[in-house]
VOKOL-927461 format. One record per residue (C-alpha): residue number from 1; z, x, y. Coordinates in nm, 2 decimals. Last residue first. Layout:
% residues N
NODE, NUM, Z, X, Y;
...
***
This chain:
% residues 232
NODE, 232, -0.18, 1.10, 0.08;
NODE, 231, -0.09, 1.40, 0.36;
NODE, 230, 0.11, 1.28, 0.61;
NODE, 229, -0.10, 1.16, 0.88;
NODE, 228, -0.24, 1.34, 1.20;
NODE, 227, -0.15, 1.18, 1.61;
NODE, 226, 0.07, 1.47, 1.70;
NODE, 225, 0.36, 1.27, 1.70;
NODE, 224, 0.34, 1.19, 1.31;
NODE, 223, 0.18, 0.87, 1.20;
NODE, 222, 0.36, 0.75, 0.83;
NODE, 221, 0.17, 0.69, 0.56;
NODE, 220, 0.01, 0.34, 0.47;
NODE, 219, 0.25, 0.05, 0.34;
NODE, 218, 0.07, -0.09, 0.06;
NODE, 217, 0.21, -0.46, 0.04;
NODE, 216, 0.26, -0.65, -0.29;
NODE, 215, 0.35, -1.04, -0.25;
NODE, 214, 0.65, -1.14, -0.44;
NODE, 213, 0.85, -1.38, -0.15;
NODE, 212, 0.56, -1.47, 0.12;
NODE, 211, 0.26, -1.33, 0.34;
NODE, 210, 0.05, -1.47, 0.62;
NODE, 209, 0.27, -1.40, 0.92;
NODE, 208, 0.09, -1.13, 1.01;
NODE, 207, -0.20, -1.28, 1.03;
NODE, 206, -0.55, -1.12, 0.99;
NODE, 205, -0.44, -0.91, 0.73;
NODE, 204, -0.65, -0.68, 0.56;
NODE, 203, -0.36, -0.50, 0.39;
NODE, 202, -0.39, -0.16, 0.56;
NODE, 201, -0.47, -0.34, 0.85;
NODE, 200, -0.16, -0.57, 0.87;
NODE, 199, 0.03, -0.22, 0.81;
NODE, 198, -0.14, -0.08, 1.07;
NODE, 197, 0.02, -0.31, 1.31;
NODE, 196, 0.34, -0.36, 1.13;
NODE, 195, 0.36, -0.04, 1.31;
NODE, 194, 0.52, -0.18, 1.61;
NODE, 193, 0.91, -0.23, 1.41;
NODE, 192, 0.95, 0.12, 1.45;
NODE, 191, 1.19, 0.29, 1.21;
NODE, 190, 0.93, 0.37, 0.91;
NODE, 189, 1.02, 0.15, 0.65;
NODE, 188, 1.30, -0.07, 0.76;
NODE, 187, 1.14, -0.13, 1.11;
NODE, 186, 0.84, -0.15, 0.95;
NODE, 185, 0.95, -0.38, 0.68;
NODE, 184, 1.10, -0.58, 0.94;
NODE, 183, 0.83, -0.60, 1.18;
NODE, 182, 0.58, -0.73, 0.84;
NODE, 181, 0.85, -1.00, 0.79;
NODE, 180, 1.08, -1.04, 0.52;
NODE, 179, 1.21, -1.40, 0.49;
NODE, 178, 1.28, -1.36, 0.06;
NODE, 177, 1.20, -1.04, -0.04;
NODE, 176, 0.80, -0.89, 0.02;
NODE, 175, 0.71, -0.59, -0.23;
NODE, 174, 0.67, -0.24, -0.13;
NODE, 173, 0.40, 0.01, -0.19;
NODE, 172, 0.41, 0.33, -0.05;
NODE, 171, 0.15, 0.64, 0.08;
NODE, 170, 0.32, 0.91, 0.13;
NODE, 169, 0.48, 1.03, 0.50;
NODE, 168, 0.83, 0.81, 0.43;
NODE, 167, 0.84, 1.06, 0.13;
NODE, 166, 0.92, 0.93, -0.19;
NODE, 165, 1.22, 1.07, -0.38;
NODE, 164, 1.26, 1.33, -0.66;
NODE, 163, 1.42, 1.58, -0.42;
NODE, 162, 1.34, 1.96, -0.45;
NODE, 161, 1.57, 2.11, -0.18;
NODE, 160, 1.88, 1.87, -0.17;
NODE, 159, 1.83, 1.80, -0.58;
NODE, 158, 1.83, 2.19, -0.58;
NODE, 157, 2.14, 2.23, -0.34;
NODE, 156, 2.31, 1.98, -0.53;
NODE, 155, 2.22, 2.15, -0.90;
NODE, 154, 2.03, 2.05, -1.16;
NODE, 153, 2.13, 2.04, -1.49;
NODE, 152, 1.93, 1.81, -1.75;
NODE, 151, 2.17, 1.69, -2.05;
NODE, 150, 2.14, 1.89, -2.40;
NODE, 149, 2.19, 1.76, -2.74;
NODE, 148, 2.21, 1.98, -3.04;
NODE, 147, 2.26, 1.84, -3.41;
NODE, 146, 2.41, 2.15, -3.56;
NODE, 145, 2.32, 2.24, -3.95;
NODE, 144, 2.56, 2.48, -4.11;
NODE, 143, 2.55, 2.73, -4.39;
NODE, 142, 2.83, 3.04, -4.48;
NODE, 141, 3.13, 2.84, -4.32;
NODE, 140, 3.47, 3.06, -4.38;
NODE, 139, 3.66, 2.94, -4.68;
NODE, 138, 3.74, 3.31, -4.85;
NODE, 137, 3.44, 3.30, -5.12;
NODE, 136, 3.20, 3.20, -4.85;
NODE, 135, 3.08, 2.87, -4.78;
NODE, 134, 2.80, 2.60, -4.79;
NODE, 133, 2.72, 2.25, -4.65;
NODE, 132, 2.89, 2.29, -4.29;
NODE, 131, 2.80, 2.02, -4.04;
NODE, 130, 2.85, 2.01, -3.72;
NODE, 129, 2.75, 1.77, -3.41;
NODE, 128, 2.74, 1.92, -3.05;
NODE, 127, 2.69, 1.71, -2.75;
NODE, 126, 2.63, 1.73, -2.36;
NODE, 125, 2.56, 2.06, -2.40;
NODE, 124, 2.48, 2.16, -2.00;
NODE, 123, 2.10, 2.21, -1.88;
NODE, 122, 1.85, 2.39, -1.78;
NODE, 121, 1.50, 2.38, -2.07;
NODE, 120, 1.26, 2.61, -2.11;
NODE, 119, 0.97, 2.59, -2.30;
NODE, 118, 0.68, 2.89, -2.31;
NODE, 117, 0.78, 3.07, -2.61;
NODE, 116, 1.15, 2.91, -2.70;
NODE, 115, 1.35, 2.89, -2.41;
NODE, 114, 1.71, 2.70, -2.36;
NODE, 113, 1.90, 2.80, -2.01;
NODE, 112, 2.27, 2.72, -1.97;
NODE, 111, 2.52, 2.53, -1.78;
NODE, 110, 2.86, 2.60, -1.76;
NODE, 109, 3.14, 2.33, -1.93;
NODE, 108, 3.34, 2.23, -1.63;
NODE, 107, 3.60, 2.42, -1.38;
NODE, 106, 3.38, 2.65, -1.33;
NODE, 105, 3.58, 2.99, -1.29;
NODE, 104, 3.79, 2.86, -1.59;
NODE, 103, 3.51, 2.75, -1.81;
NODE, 102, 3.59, 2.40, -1.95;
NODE, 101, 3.46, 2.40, -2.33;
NODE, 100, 3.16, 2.23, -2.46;
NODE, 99, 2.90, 2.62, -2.42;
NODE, 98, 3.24, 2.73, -2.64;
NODE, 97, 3.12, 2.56, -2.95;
NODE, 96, 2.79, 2.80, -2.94;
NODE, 95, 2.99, 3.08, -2.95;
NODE, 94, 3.22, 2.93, -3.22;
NODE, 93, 2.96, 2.84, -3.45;
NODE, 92, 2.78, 3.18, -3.42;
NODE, 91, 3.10, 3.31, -3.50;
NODE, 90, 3.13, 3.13, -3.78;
NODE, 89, 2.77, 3.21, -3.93;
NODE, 88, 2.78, 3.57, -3.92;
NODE, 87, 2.70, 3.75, -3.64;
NODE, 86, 2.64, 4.10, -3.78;
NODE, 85, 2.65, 3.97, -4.11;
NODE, 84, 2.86, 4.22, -4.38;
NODE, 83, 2.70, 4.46, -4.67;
NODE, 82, 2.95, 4.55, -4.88;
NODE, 81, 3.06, 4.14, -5.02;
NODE, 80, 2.70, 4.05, -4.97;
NODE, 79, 2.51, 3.87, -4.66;
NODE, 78, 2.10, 3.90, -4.69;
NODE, 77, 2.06, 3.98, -4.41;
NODE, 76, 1.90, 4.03, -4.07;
NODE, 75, 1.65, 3.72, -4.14;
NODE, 74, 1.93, 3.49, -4.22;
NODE, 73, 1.90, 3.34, -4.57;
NODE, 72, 2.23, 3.42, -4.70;
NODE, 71, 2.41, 3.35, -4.39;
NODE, 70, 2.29, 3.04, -4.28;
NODE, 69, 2.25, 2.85, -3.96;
NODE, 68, 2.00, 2.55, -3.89;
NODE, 67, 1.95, 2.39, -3.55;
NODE, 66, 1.84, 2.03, -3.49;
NODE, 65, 1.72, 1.94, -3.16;
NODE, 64, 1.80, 1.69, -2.88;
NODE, 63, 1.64, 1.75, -2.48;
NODE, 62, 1.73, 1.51, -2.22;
NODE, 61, 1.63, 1.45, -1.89;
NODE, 60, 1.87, 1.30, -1.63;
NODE, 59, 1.85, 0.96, -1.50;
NODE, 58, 1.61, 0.85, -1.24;
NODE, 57, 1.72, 0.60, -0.99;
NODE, 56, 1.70, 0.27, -0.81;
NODE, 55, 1.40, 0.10, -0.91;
NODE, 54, 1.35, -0.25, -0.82;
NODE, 53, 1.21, -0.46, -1.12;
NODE, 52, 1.16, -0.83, -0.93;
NODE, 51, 1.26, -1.11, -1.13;
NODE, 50, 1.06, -1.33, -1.36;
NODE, 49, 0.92, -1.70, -1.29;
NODE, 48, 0.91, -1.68, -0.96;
NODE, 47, 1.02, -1.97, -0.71;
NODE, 46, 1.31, -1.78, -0.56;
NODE, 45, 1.34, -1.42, -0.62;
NODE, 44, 1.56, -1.27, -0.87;
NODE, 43, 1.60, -0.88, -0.83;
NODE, 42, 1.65, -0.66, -1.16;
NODE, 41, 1.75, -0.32, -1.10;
NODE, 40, 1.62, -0.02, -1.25;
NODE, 39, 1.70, 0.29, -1.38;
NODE, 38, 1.47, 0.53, -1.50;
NODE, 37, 1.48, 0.75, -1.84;
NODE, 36, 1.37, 1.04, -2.00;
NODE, 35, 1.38, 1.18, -2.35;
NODE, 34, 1.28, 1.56, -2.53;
NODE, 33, 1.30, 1.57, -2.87;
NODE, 32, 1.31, 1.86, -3.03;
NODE, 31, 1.14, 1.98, -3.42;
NODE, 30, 1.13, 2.25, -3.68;
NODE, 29, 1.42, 2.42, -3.44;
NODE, 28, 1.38, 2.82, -3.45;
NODE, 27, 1.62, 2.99, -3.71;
NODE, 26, 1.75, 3.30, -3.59;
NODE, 25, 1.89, 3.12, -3.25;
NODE, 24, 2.00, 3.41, -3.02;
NODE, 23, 2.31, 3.37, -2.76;
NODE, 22, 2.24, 3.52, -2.47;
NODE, 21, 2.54, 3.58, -2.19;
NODE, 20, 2.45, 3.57, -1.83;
NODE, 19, 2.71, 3.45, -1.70;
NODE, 18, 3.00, 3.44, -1.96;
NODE, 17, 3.33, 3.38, -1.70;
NODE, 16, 3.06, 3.08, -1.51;
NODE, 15, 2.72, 3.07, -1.48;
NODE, 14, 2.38, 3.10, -1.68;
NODE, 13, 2.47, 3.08, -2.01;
NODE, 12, 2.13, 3.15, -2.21;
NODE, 11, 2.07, 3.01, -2.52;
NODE, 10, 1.73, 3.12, -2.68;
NODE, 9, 1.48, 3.05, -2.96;
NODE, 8, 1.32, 3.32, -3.09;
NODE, 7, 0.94, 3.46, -3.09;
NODE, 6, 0.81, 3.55, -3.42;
NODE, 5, 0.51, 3.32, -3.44;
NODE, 4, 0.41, 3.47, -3.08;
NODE, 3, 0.43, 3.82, -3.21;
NODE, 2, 0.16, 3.76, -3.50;
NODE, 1, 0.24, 3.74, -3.86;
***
């Protein structure tokens, strides 16, 4: 069996009173999903038939799995009565219980780091579902199955850095609301109501005053002072 089949699954805290603590999972996930979603914003216009989709966010990824822990079967075992697990199955369930609870540098849940081979996934454990099927002679769980669902972290500084937004230098396109006007929209655009100008051009528009409610304008990208464009 090669070295990449081997590989584990990992759960790494990344902040908070267990910074950099790495919690191993024995038993890879046969399956994640990963989900995304946008939100939008639904903008009646007069004398269409549908309203306008405006978008107004993105939402935060999330990644679900389903992870399997068992003592009998785990690779570093098998569990008897004189030969103990190292991390048995309860402690497992309590170290990966504590990623819900409020850290007390944080002040919140911390965030951690999932890899397996070349995924990785930031987030906090936005939910944990257990369920434990099997047990040792004294009560404690000796087989659980967690459904696992992680929420995207990012932090202020990285969503200040990185932003998912659209430059005012990219090529745009925006559509036309009730009495908008080409010097609006460049005024709203790009701060200067004169470069309606080249967006009449962009648009083959001999008169600026030829558009109305739901037409599609490509707004062009911005001039800098030195005379160049932004980059398309």
């Amino acid at each position: 069996m090669s070295r990449q089949q081997l590989e584990k699954a990992l759960i790494t805290v990344l902040d908070g009173a267990d910074r950099n603590k790495v919690i191993t999972v024995l038993f890879n996930p046969t399956e994640y999903s990963l989900d995304r979603t946008n939100s939008y914003k639904a903008m009646a216009i007069p004398g269409l038939g549908s309203p306008i989709l405006q978008f107004v966010n993105g939402e935060a990824d999330q990644l679900s799995m389903e992870l399997f822990l068992d003592d009998y079967t785990d690779p570093e075992g098998p569990t008897s009565s004189r030969k103990k697990e190292a991390e048995p199955v309860g402690k497992r369930l309590k170290e990966i219980s504590a990623l819900l609870e409020i850290d007390r540098d944080l002040h919140a849940p911390p965030p951690v780091r999932f890899n397996w081979g070349p995924m990785e996934f930031v987030g906090v454990i936005e939910k944990l579902g257990r369920k434990v099927s099997k047990f040792h002679p004294d009560g404690t769980p000796a087989r659980a199955t967690l459904n696992v669902s992680f929420k995207e972290y990012r932090s202020l500084r990285q969503q200040l850095e990185s932003p998912r937004r659209e430059s005012a230098d990219k090529t745009k396109r925006r559509v036309v609301i009730g009495r908008d006007s080409l010097w609006a929209i460049a005024a709203r655009e790009f701060d200067d109501p004169s470069e309606w100008v080249r967006i009449a051009e962009a648009n083959d528009l001999d008169d600026p005053r030829d558009i109305k409610p739901g037409d599609w304008l490509t707004l062009p990208p911005m001039e800098h002072p030195n005379g160049s464009l932004g980059a398309l």
